[in-house]
Each structure stands twice: as structure tokens, then as C-alpha cells.
C-alpha positions in Angstrom: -11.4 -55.0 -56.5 -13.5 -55.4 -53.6 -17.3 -54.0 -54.8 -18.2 -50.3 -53.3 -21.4 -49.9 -51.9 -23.2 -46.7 -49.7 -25.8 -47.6 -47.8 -28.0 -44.5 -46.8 -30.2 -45.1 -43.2 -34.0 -43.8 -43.1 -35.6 -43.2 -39.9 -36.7 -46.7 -39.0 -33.3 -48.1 -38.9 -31.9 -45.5 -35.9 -35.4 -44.7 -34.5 -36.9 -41.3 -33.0 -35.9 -41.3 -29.1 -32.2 -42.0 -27.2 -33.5 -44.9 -26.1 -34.9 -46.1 -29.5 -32.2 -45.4 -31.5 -30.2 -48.0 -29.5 -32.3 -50.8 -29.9 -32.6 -49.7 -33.1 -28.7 -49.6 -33.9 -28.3 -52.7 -32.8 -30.6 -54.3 -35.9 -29.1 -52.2 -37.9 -25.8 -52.7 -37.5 -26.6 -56.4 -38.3 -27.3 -55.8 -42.2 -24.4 -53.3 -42.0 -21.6 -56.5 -40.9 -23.6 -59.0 -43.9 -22.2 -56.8 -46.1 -18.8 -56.0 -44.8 -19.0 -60.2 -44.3 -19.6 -60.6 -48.0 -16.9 -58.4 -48.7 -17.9 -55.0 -49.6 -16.1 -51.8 -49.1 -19.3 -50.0 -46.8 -20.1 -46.1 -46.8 -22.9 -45.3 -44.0 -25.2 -42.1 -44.4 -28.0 -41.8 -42.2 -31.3 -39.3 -41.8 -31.7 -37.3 -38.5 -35.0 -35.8 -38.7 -36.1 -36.5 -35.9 -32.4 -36.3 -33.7 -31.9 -32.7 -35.6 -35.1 -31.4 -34.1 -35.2 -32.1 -30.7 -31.4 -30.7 -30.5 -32.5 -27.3 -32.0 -35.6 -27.3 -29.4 -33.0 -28.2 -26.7 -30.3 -25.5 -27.4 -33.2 -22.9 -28.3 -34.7 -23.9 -24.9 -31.9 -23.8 -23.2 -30.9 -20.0 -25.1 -34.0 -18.8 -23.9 -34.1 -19.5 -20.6 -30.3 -18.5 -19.9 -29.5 -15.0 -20.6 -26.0 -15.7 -21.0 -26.7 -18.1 -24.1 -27.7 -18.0 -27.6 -29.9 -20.3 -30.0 -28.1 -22.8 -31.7 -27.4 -22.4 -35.5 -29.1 -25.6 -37.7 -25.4 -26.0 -39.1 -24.5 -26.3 -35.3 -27.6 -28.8 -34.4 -27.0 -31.0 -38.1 -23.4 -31.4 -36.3 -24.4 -32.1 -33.3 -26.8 -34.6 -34.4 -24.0 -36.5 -37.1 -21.4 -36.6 -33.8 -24.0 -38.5 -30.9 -26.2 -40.5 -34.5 -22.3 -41.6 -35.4 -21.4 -42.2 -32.3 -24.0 -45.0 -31.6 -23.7 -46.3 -35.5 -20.3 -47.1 -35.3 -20.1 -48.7 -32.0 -23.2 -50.7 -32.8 -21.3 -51.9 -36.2 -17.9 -52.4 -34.5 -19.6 -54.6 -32.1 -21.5 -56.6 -34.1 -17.9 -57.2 -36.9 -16.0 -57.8 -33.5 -18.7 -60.6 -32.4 -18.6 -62.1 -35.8 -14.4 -62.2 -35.5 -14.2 -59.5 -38.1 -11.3 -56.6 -36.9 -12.7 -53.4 -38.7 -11.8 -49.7 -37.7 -15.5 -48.5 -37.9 -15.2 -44.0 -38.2 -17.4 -41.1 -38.0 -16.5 -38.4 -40.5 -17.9 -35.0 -39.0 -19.0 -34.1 -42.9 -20.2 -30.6 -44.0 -21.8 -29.9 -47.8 -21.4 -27.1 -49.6 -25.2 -25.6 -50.8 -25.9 -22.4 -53.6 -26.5 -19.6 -51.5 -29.2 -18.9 -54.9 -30.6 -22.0 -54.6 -34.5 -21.9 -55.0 -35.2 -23.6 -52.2 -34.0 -20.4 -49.8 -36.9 -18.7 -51.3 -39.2 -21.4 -50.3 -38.4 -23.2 -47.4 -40.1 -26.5 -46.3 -38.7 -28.1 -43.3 -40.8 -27.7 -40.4 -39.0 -28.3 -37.1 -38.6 -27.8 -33.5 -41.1 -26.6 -30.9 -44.6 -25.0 -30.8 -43.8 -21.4 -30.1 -46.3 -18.5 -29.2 -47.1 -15.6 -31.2 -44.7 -13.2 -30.1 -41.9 -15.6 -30.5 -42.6 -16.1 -33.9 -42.9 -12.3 -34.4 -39.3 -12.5 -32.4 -38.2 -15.3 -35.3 -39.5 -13.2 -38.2 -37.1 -10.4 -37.2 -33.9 -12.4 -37.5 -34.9 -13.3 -41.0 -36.0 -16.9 -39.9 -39.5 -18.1 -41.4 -42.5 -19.3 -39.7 -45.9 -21.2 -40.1 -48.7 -21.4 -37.9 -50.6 -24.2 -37.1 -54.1 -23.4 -36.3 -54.8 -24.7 -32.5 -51.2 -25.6 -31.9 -49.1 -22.4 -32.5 -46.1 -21.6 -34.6 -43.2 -23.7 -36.3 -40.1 -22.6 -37.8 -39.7 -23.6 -41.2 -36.2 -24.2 -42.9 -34.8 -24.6 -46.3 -34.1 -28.0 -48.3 -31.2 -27.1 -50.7 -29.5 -29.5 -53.0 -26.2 -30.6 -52.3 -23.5 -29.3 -54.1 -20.4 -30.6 -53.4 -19.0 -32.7 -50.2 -16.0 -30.9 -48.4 -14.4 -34.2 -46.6 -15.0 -36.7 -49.7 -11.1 -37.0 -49.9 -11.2 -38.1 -46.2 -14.1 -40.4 -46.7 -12.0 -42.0 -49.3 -9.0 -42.2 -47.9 -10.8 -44.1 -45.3 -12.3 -46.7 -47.7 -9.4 -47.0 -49.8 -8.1 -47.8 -46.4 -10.2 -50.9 -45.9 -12.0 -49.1 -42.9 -16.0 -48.9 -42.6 -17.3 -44.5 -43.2 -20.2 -43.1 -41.7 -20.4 -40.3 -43.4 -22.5 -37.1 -45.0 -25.0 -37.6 -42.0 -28.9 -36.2 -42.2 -27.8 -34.9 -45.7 -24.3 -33.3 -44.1 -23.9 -30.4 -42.0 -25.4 -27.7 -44.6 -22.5 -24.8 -45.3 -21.8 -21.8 -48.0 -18.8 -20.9 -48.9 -17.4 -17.7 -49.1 -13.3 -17.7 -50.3 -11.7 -20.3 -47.7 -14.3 -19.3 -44.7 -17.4 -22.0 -44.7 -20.4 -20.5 -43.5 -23.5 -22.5 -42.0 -26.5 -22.1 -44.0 -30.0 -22.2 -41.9 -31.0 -25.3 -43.8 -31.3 -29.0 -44.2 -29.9 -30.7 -47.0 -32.3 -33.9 -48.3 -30.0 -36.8 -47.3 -30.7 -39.2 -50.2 -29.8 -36.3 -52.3 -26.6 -36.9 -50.5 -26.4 -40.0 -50.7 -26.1 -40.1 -54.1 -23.5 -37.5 -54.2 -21.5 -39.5 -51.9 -22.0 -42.4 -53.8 -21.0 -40.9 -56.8 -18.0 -39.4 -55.4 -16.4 -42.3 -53.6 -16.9 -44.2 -57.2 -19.2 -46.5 -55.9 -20.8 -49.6 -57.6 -24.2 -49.5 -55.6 -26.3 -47.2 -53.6 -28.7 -48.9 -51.3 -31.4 -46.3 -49.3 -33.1 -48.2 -46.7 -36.7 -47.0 -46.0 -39.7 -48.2 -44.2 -40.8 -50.2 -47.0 -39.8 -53.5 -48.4 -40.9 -52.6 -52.2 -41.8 -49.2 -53.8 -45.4 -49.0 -55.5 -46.8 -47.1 -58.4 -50.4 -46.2 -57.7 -50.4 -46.2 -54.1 -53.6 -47.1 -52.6 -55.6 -47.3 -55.8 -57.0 -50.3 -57.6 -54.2 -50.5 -60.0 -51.6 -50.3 -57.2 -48.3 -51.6 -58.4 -45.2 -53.2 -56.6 -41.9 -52.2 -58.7 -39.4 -55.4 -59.2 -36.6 -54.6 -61.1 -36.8 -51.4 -63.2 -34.6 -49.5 -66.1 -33.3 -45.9 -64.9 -35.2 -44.6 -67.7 -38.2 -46.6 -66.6 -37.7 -44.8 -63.1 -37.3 -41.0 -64.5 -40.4 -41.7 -66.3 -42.6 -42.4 -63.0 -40.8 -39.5 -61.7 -42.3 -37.4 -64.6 -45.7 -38.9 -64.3 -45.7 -37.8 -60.7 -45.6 -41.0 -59.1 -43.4 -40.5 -56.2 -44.2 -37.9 -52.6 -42.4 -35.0 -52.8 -40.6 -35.6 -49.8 -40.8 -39.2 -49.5 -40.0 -41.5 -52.4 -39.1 -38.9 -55.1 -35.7 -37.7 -54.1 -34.7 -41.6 -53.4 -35.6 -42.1 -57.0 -33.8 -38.9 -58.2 -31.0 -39.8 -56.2 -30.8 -43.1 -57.7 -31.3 -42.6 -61.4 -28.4 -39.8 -61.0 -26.1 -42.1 -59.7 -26.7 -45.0 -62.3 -26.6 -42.3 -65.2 -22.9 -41.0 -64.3 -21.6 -44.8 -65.1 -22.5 -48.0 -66.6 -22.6 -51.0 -64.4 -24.1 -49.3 -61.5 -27.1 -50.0 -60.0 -29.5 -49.2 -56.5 -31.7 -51.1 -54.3 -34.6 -49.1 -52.6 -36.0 -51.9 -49.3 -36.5 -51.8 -46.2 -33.4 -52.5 -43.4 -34.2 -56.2 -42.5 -34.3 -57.1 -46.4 -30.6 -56.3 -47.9 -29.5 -59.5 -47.8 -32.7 -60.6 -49.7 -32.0 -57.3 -52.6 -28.8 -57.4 -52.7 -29.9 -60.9 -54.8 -32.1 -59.6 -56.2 -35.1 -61.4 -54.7 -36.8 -58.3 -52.7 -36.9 -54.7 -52.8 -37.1 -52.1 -56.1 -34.1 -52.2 -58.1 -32.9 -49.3 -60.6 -30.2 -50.5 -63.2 
């Protein structure tokens, strides 16, 4: 059987604006086809950080300057930003199979994820996003339950909540799909975040951390590896200090370990780690590859980035 791999996009592979995430697609989409050329079955998750704020700016803009409107849900912006992200992904990859005479059906899977509603993170929410808002708007926000942070000289922010991911609704799609031979971008920016509540799915005012995600969707499509691009080629221990060190190729248990010592940001390298080390501890013979976009080639030998086995 063919190998299995999910390969989860940080921001520097799509970039920030329109424009940049073209360009952007477009080098990405070239480490994408290597590995459908080798011969792996491909999973695509991406972030959207950047895409899912200025959409809930937009559509809050746009609600407050037309009577007639409303503000746009996060559930409704994380979809918005996994159908126009998708859409550029999977042309960029189709293109770039189709100019290297491979004929793959390259698919978007509009994917929502199911969060606790008593999750911890509700209580404590984290994600700051959109636009600079006055006084009284925050004041406004505060009375729909939504909460808010000021940033002295700028103004106010909303903030949102970072849940875990509990379970993927259209995983039976997604593997249909790869079972299928075909090429799945899927769970994008962390999946549209949703509660459920009998049959009705609710959207939750959140985000959901998409290597967290990625993991889950790796796990679930019975994958062999999880790849998470990043900005950087190799992950260090020590970061900026005279002992600064680059990680090769490390154990799982060697990775929960930095994890415990604290090693990893919060909100940058930790949940890549945690995502990892899940994934490898569900099966043996699994492994991941944390690099940078323009070195997969170079991991998936095992000659650059940090790899967890």
C-alpha cells in the first residue's frame, strides 16, 4: 500500500495578503506534487490566521455600516476562509501535477470539528483578531457575551477561544477521497469550529489550533506520517541562549520531555510537538517531520528538519 502522509501548511507557505498567497501557492504546491510524484497518498491542512481575520473585519465592517446586515459568526468567517484558502491550494497543486503529466483530482472538503462546549479554553480565551475598535464598541461587544482586550494607544481587540479538537465531522469523506486515489485539502485553519447539540451543529465563537488538527486528521485517515511545515528548517532547544540547540532526529518520549521542561511557545512550537507525539503514540511505525516548506524533500530523507519517531 501506497504510504499515507498529512501535510499541515503554516503561514509562510500561503502568505498574509490575496496577492501573496498566490505567489505563495505556487511554491507550495511544488513540495505538495514531490510527494504525490514519489507516490504518497497526500492530505492538505493549512492555517488561516491571517485570511480568518481580515474576513471577520470585512463582514463586521460591512454589518456595521449597512443596517440591513449582521456581523459574521467566526464559524461563518473559518468557512469562508477554508472555501477562497482551498480554492487557490488546489488549483495551484492541480496545476503543478498536470505540468508534471500527473492526472490527479485535487478537492476541497468544506470541514467542520466538533469542540466541548466545557472546554477550558471558553473560560479563557486567547485569540486576538480583527480590527482596532473604539471604546463604545467594545462596550457594544461585551454585551453580546464576546470578550475584549485593550491595547493601550491602539484601542480594543476582540479575543476568541482556542478549543481542542474533538472529533472531525467529514473524516469519512476525506477518506473516501484518499482511498480514492484523489489529493484532500482538508480540516483547514484547525476546521470550521462547531458544538453539537442532538443532529443540529452549532458554530462555536472560536478557533480551533490547526496542528491540533492536524494530528487528529492524521490520526483518523490512519496515516503513516504527519509533516507540519513552519517557518523554520529545524526546531531548537534553548532558543537564543548560549546552549542553543538544533533537534536532529528525536524519540517521542524525548519530545514530551522538552514539552514538560517548557521548551516550546505556547502558541508556536508546543502544540506542533503535542500534535506530533499524539499521533506517533496511537501506532507504532509512525513518525513526523517538523521543517520548513522548501525542505520536505530534504526530511522526508531524513537529512533536514526535526524528526519525532
Amino acid at each position: 500500500m501506497k504510504k499515507r502522509v498529512v501535510v499541515a501548511l503554516g503561514h509562510r507557505a500561503l502568505g498574509t495578503t490575496l496577492p501573496e498567497q498566490k505567489v505563495a501557492v505556487k511554491n507550495t504546491a511544488k513540495s505538495i506534487a514531490d510527494l504525490i510524484e514519489e507516490g504518497f497518498q497526500v492530505a492538505v491542512t493549512h492555517s488561516n490566521a491571517p485570511q480568518v481575520g481580515m474576513i471577520h473585519t470585512a463582514m463586521n465592517e460591512f454589518g456595521r455600516t449597512h443596517d440591513d446586515y449582521t456581523a459574521a459568526p467566526m464559524s461563518v468567517c473559518s468557512a469562508m476562509s477554508q472555501g477562497y484558502i482551498g480554492y487557490d491550494l488546489q488549483n495551484g497543486i492541480r496545476e503543478e501535477l498536470l505540468n508534471r503529466g500527473i492526472y490527479r483530482t485535487v478537492s476541497t472538503v468544506l470541514t467542520q470539528v466538533i469542540v466541548d462546549p466545557y472546554d477550558e479554553a471558553f473560560y479563557t480565551p486567547t485569540k486576538v483578531l480583527g480590527r482596532y475598535m473604539t471604546a463604545e464598541e467594545a462596550n457594544e461587544e461585551r454585551k453580546k457575551g464576546n470578550y475584549v482586550i485593550e491595547e493601550p494607544g491602539k484601542g480594543f481587540r476582540r479575543v476568541v477561544s482556542a478549543p481542542h479538537p474533538v472529533k472531525i465531522v467529514e473524516l469519512d469523506a476525506v477518506n473516501a477521497l484518499l482511498d480514492a486515489g484523489q489529493v484532500v485539502i482538508a480540516c483547514g485553519g484547525g476546521g470550521i469550529p462547531v458544538l453539537e447539540q442532538d443532529n443540529h451543529l452549532k458554530g462555536a465563537s472560536a478557533v480551533i489550533e490547526k496542528d491540533l488538527t492536524a494530528g487528529k486528521l492524521a490520526e483518523g485517515v490512519d496515516a503513516d506520517e504527519l509533516i507540519i511545515l513552519t517557518s523554520v528548517e529545524q526546531v531548537c532547544i534553548n532558543l537564543g541562549k548560549p546552549d542553543e540547540e538544533k533537534l536532529g532526529e528525536i524519540t517521542a518520549a524525548k519530545a514530551r520531555e522538552y514539552m514538560e521542561q517548557g521548551h516550546f511557545g505556547i502558541y508556536n512550537m508546543l502544540p506542533k510537538f503535542q500534535a506530533a507525539v499524539e499521533f506517533i503514540e496511537q501506532r507504532e511505525g509512525r513518525s513526523a517531520l517538523i521543517t520548513s516548506f522548501d525542505k520536505v524533500g530534504e526530511g522526508m530523507k531524513g537529512k533536514a528538519g526535526t524528526i519525532i519517531r
